[in-house]
N, CA, C, O and CB atoms as a CASP TS submission, in Angstrom:
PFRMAT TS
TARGET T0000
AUTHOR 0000-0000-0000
METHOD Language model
MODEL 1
PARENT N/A
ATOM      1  N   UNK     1      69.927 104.266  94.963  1.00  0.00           N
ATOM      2  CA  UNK     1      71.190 104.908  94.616  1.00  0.00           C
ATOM      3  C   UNK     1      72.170 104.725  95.762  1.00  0.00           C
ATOM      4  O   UNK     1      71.766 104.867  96.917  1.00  0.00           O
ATOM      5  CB  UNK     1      70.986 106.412  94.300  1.00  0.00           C
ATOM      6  N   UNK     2      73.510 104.400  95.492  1.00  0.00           N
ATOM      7  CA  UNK     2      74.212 104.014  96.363  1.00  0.00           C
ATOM      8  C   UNK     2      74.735 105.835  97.297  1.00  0.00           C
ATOM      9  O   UNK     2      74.465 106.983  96.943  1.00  0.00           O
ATOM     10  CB  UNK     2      75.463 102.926  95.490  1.00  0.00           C
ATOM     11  N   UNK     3      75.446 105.384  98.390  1.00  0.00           N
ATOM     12  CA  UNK     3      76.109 106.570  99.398  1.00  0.00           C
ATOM     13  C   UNK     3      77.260 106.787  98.616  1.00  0.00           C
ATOM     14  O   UNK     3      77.562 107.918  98.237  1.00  0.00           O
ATOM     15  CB  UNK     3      76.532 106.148 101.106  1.00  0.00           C
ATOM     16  N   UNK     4      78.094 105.528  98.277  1.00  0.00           N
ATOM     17  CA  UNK     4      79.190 106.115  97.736  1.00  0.00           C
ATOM     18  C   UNK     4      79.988 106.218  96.483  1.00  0.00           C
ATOM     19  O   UNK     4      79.938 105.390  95.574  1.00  0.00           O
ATOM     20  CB  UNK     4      79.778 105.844  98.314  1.00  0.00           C
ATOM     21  N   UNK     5      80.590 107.092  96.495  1.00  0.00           N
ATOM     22  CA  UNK     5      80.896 107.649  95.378  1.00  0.00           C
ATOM     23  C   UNK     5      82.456 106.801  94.896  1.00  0.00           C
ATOM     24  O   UNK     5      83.573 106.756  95.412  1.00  0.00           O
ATOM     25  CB  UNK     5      80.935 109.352  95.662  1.00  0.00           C
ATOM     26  N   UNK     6      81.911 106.261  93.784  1.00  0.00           N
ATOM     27  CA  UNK     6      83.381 105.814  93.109  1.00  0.00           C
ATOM     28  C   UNK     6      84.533 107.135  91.870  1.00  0.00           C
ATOM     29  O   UNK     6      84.095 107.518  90.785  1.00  0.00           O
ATOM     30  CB  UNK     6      82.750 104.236  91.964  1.00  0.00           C
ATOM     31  N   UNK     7      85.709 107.500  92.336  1.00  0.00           N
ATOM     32  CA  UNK     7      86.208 107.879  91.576  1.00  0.00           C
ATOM     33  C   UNK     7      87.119 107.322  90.577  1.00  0.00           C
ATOM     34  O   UNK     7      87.549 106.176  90.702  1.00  0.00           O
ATOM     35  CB  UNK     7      86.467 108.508  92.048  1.00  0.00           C
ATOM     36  N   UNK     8      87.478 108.174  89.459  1.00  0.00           N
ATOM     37  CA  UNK     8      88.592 107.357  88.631  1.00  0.00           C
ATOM     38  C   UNK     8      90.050 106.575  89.096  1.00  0.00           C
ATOM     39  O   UNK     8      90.553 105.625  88.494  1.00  0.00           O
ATOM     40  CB  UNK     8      89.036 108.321  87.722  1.00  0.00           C
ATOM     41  N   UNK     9      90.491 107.112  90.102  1.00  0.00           N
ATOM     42  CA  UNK     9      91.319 106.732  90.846  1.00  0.00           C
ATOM     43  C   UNK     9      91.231 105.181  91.384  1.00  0.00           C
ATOM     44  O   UNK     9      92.032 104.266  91.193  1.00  0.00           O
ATOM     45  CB  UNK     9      91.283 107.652  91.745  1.00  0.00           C
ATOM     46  N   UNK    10      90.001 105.182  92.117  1.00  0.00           N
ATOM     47  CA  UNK    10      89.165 104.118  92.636  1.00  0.00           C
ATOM     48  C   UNK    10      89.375 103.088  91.693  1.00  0.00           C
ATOM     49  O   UNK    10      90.044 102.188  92.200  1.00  0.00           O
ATOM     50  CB  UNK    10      87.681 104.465  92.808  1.00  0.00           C
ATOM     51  N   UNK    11      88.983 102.811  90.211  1.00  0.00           N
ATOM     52  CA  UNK    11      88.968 102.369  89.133  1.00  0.00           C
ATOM     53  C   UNK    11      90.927 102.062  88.381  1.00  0.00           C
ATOM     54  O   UNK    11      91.370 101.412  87.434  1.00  0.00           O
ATOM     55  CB  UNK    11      87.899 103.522  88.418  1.00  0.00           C
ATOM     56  N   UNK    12      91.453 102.804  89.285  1.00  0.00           N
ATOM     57  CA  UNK    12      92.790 103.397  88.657  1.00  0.00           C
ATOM     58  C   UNK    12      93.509 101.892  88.801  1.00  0.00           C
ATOM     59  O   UNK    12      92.851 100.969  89.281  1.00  0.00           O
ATOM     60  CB  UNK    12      93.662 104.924  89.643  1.00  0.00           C
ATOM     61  N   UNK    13      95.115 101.652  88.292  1.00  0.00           N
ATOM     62  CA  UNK    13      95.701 100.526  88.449  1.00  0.00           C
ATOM     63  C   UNK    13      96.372 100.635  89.703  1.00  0.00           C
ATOM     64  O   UNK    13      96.196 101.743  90.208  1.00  0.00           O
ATOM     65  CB  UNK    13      96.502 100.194  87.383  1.00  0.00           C
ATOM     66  N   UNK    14      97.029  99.921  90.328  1.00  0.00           N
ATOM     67  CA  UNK    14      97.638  99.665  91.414  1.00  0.00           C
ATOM     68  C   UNK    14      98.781 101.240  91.618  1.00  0.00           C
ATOM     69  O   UNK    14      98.736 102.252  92.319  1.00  0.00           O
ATOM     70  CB  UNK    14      98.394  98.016  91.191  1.00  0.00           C
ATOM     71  N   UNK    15      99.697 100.703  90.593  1.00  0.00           N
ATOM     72  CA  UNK    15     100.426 101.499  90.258  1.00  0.00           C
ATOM     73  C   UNK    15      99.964 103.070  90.004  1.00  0.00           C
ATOM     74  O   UNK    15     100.367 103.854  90.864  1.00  0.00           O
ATOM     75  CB  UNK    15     100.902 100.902  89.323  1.00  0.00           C
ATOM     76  N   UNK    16      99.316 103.522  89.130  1.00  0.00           N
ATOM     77  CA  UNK    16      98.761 104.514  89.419  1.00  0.00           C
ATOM     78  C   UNK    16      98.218 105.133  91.125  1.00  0.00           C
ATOM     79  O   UNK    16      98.471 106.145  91.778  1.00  0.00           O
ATOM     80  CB  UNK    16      97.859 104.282  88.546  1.00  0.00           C
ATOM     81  N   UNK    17      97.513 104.116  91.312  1.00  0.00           N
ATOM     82  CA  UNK    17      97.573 104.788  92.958  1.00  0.00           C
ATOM     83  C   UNK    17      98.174 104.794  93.654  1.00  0.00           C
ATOM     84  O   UNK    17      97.909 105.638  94.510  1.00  0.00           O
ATOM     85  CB  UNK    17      97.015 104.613  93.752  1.00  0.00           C
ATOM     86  N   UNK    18      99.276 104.042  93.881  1.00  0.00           N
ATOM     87  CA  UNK    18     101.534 104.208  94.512  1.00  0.00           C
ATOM     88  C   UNK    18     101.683 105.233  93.884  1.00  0.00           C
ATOM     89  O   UNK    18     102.298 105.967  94.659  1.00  0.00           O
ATOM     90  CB  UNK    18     103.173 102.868  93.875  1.00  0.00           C
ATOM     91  N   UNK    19     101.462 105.930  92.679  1.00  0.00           N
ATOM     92  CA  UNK    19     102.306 107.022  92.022  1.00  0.00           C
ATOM     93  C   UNK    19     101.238 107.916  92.518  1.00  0.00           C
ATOM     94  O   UNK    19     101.931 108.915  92.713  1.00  0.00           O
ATOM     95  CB  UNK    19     102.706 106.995  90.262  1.00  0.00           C
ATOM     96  N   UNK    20     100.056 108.261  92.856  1.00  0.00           N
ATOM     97  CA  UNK    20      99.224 109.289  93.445  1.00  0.00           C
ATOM     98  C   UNK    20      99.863 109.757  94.857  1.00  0.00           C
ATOM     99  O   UNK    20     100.290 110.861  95.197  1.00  0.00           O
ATOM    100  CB  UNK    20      97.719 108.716  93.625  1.00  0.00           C
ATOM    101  N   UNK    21      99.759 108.236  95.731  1.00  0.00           N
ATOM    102  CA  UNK    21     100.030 108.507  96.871  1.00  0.00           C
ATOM    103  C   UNK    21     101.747 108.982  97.649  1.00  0.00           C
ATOM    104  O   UNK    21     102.054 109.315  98.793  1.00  0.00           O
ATOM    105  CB  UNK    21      99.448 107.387  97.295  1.00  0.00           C
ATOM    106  N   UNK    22     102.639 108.781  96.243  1.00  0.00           N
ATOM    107  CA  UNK    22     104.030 109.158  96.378  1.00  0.00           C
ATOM    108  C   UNK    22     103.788 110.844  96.086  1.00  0.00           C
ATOM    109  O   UNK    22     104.288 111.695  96.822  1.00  0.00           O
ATOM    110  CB  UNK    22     105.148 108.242  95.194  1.00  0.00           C
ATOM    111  N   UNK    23     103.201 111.075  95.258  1.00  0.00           N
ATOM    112  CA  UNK    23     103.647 112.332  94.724  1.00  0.00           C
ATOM    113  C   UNK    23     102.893 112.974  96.302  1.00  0.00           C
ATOM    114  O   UNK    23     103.501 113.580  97.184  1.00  0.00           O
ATOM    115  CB  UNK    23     102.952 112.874  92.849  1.00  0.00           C
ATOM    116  N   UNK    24     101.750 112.692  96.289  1.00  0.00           N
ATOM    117  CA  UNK    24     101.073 113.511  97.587  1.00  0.00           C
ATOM    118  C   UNK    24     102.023 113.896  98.929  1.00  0.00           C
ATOM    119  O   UNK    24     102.248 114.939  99.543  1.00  0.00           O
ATOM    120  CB  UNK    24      99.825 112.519  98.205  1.00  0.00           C
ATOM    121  N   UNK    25     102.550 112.203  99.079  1.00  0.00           N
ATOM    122  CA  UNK    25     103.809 112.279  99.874  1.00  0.00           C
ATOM    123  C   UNK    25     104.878 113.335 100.175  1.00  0.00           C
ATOM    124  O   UNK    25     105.194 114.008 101.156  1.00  0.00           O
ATOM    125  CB  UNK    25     104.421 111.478  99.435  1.00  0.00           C
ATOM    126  N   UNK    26     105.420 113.153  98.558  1.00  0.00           N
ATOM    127  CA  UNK    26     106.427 114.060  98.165  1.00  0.00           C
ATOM    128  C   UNK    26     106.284 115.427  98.559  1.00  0.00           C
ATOM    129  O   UNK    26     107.176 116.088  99.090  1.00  0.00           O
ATOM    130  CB  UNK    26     106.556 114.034  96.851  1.00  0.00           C
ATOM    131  N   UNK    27     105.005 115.877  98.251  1.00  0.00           N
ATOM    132  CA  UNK    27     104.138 117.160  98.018  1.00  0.00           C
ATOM    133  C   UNK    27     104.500 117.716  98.996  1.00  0.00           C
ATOM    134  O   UNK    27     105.382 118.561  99.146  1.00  0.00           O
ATOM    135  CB  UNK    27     102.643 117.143  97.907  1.00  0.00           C
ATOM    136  N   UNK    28     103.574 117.084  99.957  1.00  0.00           N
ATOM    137  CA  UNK    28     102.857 117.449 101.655  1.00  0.00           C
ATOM    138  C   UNK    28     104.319 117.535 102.564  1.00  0.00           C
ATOM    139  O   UNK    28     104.335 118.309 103.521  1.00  0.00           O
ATOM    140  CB  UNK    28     101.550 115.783 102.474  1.00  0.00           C
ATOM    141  N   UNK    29     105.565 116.711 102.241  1.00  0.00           N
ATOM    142  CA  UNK    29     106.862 117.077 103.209  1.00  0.00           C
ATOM    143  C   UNK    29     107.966 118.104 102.327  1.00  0.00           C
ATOM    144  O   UNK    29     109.183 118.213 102.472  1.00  0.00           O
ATOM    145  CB  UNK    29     107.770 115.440 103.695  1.00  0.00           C
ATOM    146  N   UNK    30     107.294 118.609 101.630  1.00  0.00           N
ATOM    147  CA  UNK    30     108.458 119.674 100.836  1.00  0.00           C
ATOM    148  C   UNK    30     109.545 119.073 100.054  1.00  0.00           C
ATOM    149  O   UNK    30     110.460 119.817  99.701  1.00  0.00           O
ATOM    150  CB  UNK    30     109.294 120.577 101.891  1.00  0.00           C
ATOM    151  N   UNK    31     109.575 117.804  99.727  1.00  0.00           N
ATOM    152  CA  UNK    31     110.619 117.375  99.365  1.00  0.00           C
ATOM    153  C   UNK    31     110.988 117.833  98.126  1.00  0.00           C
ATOM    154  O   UNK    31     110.134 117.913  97.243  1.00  0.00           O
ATOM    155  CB  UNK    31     110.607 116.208  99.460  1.00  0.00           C
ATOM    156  N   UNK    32     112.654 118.291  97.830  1.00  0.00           N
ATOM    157  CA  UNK    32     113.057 118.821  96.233  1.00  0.00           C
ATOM    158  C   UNK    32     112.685 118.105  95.743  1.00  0.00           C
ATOM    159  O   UNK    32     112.196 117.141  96.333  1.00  0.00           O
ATOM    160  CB  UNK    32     114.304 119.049  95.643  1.00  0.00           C
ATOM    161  N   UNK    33     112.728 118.223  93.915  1.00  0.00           N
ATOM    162  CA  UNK    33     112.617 117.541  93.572  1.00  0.00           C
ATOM    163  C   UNK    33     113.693 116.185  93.098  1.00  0.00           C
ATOM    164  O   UNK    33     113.441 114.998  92.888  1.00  0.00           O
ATOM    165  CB  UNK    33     112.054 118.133  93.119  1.00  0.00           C
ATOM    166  N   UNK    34     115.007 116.992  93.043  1.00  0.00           N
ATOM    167  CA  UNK    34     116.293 116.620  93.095  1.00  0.00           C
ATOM    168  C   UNK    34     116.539 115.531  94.190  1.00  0.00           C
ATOM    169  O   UNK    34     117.053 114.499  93.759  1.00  0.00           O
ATOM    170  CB  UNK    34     117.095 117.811  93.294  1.00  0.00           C
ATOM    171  N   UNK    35     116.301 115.568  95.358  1.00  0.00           N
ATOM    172  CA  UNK    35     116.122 114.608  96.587  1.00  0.00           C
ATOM    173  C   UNK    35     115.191 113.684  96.381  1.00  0.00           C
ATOM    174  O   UNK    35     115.547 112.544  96.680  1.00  0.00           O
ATOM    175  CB  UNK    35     115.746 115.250  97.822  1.00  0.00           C
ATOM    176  N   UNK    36     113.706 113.850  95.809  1.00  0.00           N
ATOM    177  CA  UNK    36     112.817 112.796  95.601  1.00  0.00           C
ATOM    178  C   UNK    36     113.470 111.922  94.213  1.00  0.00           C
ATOM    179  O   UNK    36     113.380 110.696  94.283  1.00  0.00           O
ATOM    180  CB  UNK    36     111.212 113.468  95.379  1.00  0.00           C
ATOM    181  N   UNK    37     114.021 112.430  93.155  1.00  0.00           N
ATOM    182  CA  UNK    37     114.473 111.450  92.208  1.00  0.00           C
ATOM    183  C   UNK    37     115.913 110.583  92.526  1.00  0.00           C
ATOM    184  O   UNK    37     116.337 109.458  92.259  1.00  0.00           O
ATOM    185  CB  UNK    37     114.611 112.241  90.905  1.00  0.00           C
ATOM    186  N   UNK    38     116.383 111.728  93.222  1.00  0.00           N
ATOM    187  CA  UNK    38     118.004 110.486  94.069  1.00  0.00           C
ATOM    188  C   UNK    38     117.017 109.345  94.910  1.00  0.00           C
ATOM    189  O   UNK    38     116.958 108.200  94.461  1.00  0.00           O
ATOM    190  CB  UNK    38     119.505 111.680  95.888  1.00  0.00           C
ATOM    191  N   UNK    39     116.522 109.582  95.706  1.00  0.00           N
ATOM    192  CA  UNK    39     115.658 108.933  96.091  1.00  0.00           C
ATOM    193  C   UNK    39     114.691 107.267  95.522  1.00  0.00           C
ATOM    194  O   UNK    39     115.037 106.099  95.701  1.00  0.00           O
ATOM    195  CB  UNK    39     115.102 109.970  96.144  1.00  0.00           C
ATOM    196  N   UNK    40     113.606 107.742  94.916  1.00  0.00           N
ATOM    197  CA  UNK    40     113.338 107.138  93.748  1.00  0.00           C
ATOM    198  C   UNK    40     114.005 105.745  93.232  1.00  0.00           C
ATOM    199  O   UNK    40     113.636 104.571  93.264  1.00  0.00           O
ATOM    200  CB  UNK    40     113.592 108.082  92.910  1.00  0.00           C
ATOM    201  N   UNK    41     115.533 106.638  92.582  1.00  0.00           N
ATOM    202  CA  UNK    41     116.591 106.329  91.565  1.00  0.00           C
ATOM    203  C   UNK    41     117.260 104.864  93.276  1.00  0.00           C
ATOM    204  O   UNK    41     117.830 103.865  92.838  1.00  0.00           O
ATOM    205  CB  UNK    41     118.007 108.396  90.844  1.00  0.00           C
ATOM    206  N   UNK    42     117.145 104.917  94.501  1.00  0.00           N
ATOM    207  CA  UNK    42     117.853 103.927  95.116  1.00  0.00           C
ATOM    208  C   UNK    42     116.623 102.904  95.647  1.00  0.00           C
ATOM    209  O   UNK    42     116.771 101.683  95.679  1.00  0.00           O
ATOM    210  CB  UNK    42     118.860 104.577  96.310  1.00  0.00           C
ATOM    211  N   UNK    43     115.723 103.403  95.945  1.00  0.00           N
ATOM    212  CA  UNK    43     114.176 102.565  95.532  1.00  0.00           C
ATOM    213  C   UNK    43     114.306 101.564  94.221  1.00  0.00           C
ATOM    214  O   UNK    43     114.759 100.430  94.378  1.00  0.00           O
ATOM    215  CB  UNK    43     112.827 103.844  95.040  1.00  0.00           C
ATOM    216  N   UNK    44     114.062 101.840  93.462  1.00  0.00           N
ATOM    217  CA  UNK    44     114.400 101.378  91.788  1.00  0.00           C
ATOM    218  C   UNK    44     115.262 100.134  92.131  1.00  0.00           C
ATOM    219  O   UNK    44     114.843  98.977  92.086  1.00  0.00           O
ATOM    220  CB  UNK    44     115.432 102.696  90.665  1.00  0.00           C
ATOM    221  N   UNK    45     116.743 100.579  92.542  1.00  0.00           N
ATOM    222  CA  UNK    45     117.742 100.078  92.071  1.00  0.00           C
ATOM    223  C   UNK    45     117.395  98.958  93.300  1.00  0.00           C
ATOM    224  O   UNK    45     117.630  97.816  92.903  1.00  0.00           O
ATOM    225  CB  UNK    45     119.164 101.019  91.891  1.00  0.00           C
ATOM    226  N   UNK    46     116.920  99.004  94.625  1.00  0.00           N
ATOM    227  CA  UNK    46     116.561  98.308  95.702  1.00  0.00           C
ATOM    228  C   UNK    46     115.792  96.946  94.829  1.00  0.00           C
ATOM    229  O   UNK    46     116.267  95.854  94.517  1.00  0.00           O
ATOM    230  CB  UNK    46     115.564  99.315  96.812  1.00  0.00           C
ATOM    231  N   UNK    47     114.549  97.474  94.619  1.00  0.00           N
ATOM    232  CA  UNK    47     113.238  96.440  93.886  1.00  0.00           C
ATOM    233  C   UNK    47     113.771  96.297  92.658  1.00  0.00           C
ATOM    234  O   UNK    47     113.020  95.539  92.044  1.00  0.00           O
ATOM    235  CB  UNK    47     111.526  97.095  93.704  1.00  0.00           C
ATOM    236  N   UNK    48     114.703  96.638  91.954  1.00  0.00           N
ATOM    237  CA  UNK    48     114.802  95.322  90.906  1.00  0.00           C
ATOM    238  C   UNK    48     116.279  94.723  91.239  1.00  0.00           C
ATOM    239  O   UNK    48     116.637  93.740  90.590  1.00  0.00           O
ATOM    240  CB  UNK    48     114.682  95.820  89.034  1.00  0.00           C
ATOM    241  N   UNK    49     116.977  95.160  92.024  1.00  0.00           N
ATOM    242  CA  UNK    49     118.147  93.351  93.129  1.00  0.00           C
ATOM    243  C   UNK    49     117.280  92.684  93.587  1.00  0.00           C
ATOM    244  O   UNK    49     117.525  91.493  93.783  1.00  0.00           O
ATOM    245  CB  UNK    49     119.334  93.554  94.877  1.00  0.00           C
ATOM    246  N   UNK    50     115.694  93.334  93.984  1.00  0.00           N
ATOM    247  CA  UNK    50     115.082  91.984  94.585  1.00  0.00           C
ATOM    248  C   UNK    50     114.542  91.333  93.764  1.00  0.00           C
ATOM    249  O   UNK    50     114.890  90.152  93.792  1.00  0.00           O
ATOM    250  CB  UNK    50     114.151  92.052  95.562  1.00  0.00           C
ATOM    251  N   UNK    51     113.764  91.609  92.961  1.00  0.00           N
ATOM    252  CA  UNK    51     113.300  91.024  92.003  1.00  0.00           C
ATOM    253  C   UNK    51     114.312  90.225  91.116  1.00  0.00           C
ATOM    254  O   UNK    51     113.831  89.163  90.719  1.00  0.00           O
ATOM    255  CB  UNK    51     112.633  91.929  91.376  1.00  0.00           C
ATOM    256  N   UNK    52     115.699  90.488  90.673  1.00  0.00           N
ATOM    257  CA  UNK    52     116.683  89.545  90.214  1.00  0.00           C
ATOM    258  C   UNK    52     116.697  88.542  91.057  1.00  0.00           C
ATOM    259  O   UNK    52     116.545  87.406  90.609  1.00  0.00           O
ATOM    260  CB  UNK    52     117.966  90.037  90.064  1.00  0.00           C
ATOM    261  N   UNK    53     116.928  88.807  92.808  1.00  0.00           N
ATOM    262  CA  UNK    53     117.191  87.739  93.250  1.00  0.00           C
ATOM    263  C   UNK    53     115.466  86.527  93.873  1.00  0.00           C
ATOM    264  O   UNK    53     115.233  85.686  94.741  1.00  0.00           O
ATOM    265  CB  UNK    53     118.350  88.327  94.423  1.00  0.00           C
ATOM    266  N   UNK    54     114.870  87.078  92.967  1.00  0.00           N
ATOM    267  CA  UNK    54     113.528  86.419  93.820  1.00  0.00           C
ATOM    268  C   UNK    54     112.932  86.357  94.889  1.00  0.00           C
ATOM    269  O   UNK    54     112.234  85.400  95.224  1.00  0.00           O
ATOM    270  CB  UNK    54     113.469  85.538  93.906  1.00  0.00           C
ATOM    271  N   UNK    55     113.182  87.635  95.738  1.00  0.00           N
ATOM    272  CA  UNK    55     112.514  88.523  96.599  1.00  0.00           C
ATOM    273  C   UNK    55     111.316  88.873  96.607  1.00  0.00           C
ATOM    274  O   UNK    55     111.329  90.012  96.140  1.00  0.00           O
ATOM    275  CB  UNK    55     112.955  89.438  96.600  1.00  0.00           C
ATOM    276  N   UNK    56     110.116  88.553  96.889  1.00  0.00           N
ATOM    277  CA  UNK    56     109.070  88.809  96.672  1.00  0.00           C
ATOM    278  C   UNK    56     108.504  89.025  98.686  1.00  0.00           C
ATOM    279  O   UNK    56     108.891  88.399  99.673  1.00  0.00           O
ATOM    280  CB  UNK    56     108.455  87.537  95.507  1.00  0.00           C
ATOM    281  N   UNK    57     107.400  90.269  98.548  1.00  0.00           N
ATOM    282  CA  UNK    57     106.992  90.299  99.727  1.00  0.00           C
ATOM    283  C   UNK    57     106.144  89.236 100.392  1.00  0.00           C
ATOM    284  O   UNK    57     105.647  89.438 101.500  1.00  0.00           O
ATOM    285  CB  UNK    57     106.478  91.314  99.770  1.00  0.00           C
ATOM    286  N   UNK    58     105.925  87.773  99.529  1.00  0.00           N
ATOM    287  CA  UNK    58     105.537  86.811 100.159  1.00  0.00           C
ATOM    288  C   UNK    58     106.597  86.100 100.634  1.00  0.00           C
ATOM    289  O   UNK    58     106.558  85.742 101.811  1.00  0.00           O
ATOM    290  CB  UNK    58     104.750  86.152  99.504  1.00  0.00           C
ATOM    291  N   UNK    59     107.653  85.788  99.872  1.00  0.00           N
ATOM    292  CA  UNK    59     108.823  85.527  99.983  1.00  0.00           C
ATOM    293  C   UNK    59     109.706  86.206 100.962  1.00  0.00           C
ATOM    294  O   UNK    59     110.538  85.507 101.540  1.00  0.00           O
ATOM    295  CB  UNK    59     109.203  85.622  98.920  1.00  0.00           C
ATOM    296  N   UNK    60     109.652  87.222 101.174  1.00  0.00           N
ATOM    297  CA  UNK    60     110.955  87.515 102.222  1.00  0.00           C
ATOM    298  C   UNK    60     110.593  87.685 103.757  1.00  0.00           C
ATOM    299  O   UNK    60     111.324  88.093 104.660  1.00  0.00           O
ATOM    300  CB  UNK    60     111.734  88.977 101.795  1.00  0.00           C
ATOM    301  N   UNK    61     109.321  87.282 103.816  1.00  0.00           N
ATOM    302  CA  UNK    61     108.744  86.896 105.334  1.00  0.00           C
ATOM    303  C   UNK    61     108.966  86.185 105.583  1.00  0.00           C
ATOM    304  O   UNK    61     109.195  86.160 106.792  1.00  0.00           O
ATOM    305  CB  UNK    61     107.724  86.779 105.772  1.00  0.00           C
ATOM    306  N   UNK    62     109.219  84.451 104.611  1.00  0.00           N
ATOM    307  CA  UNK    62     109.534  83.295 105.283  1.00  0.00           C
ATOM    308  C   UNK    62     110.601  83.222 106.066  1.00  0.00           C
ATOM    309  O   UNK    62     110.862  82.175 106.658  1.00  0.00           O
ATOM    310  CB  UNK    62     109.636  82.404 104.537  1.00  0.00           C
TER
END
């Protein structure tokens, strides 16, 4: 029997675990919620200009 323990999370999609580890984020520094969705809402608008312009994090190291 193995030591460790797999959870659903573990199993979870990428995305799902960015959205675990944001909210925890969010959580743990008090942030409103009003401030985390302005927030969010310029995130968003950030990653998809990059993604229009073909910005990719392999890509914007070169």
């Amino acid at each position: 029997m193995s030591d460790t323990k797999e959870t659903s999370l573990d199993q979870a999609p990428d995305e799902i675990k960015l959205a675990v580890d944001l909210i925890y984020l969010l959580e743990t520094h008090n942030i409103a919620p009003d401030t985390a969705l302005a927030a969010l809402e310029i995130v968003k608008n950030d990653l998809l200009r990059r993604q229009a312009d073909g910005i990719t994090k392999e890509t914007d190291s070169l």
